[in-house]
GURO-577460 format. One record per atom (N, C-alpha, C, O): residue number from 0; residue in three letters; atom name; x, y, z. Coordinates in steps of 0.05 Angstrom, whole numbers, plus 5000, padded with zeros to 4 digits. Each point is the difference from the previous one (the first is absolute). Layout:
BEGIN
[NUM,'ALA','CA',[X,Y,Z]],
...
//
This chain:
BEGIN
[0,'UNK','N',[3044,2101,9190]],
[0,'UNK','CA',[4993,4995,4973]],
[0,'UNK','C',[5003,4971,4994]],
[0,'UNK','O',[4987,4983,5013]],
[1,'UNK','N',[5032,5010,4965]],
[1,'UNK','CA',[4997,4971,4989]],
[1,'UNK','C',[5022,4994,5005]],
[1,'UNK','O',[5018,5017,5003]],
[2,'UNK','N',[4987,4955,4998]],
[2,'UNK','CA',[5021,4987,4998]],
[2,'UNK','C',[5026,4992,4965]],
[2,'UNK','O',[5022,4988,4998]],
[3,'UNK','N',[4955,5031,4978]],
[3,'UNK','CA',[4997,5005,4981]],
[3,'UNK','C',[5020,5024,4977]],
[3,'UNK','O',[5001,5006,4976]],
[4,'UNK','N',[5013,5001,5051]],
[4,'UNK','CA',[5013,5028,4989]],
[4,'UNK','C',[5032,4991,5002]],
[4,'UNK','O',[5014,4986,5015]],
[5,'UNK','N',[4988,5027,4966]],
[5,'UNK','CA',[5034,4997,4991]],
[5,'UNK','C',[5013,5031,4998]],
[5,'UNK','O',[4996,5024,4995]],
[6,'UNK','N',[5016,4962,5013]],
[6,'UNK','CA',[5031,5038,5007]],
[6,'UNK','C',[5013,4998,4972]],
[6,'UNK','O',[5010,4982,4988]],
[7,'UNK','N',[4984,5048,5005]],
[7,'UNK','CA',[5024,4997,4975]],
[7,'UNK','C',[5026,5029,5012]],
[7,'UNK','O',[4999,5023,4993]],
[8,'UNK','N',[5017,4966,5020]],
[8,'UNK','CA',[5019,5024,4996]],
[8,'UNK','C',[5019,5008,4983]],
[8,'UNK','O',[5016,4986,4987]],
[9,'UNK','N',[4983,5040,5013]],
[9,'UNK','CA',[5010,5012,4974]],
[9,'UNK','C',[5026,5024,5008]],
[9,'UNK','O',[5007,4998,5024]],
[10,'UNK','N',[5006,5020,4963]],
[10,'UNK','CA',[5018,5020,5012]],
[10,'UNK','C',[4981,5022,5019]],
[10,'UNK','O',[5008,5010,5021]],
[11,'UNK','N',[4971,4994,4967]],
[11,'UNK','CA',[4999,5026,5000]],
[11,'UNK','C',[4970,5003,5011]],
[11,'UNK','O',[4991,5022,5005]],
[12,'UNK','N',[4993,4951,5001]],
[12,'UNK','CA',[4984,4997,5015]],
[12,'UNK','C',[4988,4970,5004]],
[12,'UNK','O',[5008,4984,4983]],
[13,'UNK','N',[4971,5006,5039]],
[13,'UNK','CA',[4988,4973,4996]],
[13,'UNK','C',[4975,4991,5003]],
[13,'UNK','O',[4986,5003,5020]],
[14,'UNK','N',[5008,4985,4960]],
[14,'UNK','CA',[4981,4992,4993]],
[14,'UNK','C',[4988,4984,5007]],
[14,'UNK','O',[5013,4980,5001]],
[15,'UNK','N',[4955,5018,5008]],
[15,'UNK','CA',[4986,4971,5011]],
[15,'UNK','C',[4980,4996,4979]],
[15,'UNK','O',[4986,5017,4989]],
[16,'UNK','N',[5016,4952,5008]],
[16,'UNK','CA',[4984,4995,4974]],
[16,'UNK','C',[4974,4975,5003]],
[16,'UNK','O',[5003,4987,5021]],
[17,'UNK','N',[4981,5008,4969]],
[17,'UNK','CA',[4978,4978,5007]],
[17,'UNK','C',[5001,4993,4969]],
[17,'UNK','O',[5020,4988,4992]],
[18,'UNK','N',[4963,5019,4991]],
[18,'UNK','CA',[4998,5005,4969]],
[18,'UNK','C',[5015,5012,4992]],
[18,'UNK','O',[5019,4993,4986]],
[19,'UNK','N',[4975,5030,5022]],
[19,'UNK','CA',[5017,5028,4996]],
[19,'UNK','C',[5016,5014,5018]],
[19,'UNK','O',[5003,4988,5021]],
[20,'UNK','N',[5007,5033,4977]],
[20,'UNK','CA',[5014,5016,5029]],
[20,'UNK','C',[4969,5006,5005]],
[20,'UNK','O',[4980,5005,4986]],
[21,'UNK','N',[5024,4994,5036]],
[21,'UNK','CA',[4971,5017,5017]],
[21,'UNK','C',[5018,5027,5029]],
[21,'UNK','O',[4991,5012,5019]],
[22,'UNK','N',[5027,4986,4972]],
[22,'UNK','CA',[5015,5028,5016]],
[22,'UNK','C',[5030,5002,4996]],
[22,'UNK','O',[5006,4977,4998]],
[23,'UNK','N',[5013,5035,5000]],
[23,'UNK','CA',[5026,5003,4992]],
[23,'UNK','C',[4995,5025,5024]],
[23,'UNK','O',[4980,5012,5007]],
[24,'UNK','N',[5052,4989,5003]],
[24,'UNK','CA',[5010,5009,5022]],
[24,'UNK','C',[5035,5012,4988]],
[24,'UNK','O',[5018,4987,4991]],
[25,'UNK','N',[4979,5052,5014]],
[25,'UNK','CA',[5032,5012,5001]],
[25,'UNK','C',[4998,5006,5018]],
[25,'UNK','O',[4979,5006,5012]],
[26,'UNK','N',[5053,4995,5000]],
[26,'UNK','CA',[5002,5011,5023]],
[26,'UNK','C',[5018,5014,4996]],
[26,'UNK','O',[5020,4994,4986]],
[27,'UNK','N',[4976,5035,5027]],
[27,'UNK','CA',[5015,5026,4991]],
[27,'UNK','C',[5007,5016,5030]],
[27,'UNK','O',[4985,4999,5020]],
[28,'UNK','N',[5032,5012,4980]],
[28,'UNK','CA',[5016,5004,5031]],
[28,'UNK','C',[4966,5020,5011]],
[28,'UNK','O',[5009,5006,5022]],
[29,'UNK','N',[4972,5002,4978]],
[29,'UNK','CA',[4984,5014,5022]],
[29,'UNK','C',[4976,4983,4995]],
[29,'UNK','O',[4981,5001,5015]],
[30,'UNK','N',[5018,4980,4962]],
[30,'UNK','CA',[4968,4981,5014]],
[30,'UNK','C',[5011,4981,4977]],
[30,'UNK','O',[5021,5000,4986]],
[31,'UNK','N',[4952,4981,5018]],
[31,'UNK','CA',[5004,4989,4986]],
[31,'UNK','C',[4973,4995,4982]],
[31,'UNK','O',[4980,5000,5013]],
[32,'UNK','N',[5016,4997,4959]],
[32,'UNK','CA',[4985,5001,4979]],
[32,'UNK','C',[4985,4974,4987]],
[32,'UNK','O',[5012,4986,4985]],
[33,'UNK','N',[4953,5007,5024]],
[33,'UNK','CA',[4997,4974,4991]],
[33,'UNK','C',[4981,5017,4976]],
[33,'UNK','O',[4989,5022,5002]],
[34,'UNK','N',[5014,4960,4975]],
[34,'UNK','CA',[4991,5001,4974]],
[34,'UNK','C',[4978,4972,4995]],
[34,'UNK','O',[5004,4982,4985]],
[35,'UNK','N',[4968,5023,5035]],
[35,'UNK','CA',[4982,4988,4999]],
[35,'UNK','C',[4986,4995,4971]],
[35,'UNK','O',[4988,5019,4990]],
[36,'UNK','N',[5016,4950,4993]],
[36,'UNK','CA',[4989,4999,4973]],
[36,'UNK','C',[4967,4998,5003]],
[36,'UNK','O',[4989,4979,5001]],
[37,'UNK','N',[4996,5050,5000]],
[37,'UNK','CA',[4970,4994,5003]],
[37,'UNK','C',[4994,5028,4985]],
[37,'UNK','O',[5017,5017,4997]],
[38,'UNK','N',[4962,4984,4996]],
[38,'UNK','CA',[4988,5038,4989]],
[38,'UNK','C',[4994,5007,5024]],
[38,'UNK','O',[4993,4987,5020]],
[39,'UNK','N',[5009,5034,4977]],
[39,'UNK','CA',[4985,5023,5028]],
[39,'UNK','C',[4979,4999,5004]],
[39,'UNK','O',[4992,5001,5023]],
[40,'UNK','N',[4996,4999,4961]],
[40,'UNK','CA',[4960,4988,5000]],
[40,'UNK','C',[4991,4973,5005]],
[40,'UNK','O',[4977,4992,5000]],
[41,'UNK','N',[5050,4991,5005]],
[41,'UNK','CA',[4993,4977,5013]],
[41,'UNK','C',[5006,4989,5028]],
[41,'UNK','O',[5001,4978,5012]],
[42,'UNK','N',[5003,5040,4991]],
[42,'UNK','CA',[5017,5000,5033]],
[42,'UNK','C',[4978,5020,5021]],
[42,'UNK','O',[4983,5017,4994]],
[43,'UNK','N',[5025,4974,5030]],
[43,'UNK','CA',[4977,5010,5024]],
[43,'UNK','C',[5030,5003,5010]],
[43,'UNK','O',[5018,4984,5002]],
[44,'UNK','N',[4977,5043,5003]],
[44,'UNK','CA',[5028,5014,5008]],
[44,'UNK','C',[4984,5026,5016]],
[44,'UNK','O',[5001,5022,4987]],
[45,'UNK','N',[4987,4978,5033]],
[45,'UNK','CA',[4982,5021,5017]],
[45,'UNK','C',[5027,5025,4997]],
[45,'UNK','O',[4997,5022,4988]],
[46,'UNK','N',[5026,4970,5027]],
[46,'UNK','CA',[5019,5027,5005]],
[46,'UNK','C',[5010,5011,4985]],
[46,'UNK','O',[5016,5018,5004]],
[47,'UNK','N',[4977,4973,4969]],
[47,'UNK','CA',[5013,5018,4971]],
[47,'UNK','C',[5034,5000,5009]],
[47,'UNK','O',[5013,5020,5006]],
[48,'UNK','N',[4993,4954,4991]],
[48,'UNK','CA',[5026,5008,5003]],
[48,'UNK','C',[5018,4988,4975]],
[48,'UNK','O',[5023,5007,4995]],
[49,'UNK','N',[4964,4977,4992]],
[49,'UNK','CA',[5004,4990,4975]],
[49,'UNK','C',[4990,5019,4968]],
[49,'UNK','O',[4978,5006,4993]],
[50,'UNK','N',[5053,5002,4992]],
[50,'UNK','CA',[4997,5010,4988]],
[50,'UNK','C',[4992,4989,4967]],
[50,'UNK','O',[4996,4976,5001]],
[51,'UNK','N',[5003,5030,4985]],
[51,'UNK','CA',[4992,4996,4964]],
[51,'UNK','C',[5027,5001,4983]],
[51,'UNK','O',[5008,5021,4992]],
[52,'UNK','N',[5006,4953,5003]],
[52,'UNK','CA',[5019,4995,4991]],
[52,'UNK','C',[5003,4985,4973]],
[52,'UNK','O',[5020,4988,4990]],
[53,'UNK','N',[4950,5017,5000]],
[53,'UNK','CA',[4987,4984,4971]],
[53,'UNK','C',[5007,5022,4985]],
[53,'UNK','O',[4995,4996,4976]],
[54,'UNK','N',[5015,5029,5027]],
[54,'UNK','CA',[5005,5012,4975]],
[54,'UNK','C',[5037,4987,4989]],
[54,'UNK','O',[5006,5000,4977]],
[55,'UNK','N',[5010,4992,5043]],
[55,'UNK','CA',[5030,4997,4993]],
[55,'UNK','C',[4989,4968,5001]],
[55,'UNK','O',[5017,4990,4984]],
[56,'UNK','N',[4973,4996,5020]],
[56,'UNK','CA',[5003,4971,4995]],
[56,'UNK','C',[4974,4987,5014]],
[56,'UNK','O',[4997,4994,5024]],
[57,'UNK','N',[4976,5001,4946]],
[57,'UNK','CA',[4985,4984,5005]],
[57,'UNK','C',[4974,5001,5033]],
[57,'UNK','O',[4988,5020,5009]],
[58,'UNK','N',[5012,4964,4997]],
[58,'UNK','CA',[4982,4999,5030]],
[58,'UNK','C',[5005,4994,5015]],
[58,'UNK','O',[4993,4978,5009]],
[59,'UNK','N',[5034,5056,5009]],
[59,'UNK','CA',[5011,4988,5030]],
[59,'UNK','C',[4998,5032,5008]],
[59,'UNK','O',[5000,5023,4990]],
[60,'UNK','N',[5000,4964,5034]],
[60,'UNK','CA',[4996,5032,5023]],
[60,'UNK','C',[5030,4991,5020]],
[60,'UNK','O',[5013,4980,5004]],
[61,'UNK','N',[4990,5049,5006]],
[61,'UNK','CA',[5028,4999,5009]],
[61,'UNK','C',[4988,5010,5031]],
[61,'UNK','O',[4983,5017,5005]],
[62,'UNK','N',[5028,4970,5008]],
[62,'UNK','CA',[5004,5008,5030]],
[62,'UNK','C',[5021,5003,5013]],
[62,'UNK','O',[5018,4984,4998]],
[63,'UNK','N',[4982,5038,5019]],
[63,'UNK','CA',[5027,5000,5010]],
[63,'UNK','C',[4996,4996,5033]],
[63,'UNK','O',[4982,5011,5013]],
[64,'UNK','N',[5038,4968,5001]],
[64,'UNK','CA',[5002,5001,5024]],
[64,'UNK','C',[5017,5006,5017]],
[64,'UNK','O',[5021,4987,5004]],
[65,'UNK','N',[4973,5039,5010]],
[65,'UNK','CA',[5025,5012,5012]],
[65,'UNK','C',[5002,4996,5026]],
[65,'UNK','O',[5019,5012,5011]],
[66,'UNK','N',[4962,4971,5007]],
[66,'UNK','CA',[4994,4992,5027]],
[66,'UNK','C',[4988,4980,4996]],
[66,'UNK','O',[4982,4995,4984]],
[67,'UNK','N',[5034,4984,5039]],
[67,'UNK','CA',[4994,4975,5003]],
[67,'UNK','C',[4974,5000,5006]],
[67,'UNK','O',[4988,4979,4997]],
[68,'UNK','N',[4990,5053,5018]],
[68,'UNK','CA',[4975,4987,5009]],
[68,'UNK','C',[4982,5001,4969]],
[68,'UNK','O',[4976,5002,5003]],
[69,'UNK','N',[5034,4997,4972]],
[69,'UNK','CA',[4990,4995,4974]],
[69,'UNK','C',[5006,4977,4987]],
[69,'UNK','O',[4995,4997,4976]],
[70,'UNK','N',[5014,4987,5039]],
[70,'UNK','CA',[5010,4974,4991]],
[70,'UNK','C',[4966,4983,4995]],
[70,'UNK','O',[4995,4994,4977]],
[71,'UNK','N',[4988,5000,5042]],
[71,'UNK','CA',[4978,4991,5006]],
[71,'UNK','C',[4981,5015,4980]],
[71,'UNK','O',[4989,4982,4988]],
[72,'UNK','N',[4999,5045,5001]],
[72,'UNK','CA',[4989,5007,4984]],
[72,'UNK','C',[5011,4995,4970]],
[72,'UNK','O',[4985,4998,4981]],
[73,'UNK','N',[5047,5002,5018]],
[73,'UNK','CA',[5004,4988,4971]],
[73,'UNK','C',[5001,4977,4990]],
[73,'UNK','O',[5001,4993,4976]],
[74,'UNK','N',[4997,4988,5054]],
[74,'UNK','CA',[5001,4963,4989]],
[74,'UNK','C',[4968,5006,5005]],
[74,'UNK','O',[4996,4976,5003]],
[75,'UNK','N',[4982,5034,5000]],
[75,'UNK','CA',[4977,5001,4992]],
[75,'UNK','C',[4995,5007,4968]],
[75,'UNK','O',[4980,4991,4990]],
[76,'UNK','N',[5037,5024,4994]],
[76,'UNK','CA',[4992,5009,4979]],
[76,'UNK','C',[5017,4979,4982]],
[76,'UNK','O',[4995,4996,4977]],
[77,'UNK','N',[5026,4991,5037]],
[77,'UNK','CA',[5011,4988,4986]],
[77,'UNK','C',[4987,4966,4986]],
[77,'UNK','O',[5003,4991,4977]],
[78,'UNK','N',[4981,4997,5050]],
[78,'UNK','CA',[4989,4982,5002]],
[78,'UNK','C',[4969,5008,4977]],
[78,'UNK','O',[4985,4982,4991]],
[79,'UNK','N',[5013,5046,5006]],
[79,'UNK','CA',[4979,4994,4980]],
[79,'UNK','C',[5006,4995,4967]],
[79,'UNK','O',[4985,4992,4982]],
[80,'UNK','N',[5049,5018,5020]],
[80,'UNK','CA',[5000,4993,4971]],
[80,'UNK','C',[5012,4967,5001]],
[80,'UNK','O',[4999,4987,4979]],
[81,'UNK','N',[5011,5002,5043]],
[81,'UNK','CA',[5008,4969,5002]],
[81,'UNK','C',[4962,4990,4986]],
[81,'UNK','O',[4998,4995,4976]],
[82,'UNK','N',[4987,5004,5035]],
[82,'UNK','CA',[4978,4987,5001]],
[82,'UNK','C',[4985,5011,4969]],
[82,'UNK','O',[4977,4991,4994]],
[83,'UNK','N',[5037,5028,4989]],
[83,'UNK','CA',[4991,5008,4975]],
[83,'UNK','C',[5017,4994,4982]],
[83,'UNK','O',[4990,5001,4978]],
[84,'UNK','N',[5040,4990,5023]],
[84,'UNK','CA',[5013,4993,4991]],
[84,'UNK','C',[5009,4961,5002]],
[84,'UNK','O',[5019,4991,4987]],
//
């Protein structure tokens, strides 16, 4: 991505920011949870693995990664809200 992004850490999760957060990250003892800031209709997300998280807060989809071989498909979805945000 950019050289552009700032860490905001917090208790309870952390945040990467450009303008805005463009993903916030919890980590909870069986995965861990990125809160991608994009709508679901703006994202190219083929594996439907990104859920609709605009009804509890605005335009973010939640993904959960419970295997490292999902690491590579979520910094794909992640990089699309970096480049929209």
């Amino acid at each position: 991505m950019g050289k552009d992004i700032e860490v905001k850490p917090t208790k309870s999760y952390i945040a990467f920011r450009r303008k805005h957060n463009f993903v916030s990250f919890v980590f909870l003892k069986s995965n861990l949870k990125a809160y991608i800031n994009v709508g679901i209709n703006q994202i190219n997300d083929p594996s439907k693995k990104a859920k609709d998280y605009a009804k509890f807060s605005g335009k973010i989809v939640e993904v959960s990664i419970k295997d490292r071989s999902e690491i590579s498909y979520v910094l794909n979805l992640i990089k699309q809200s970096y480049e929209k945000n």
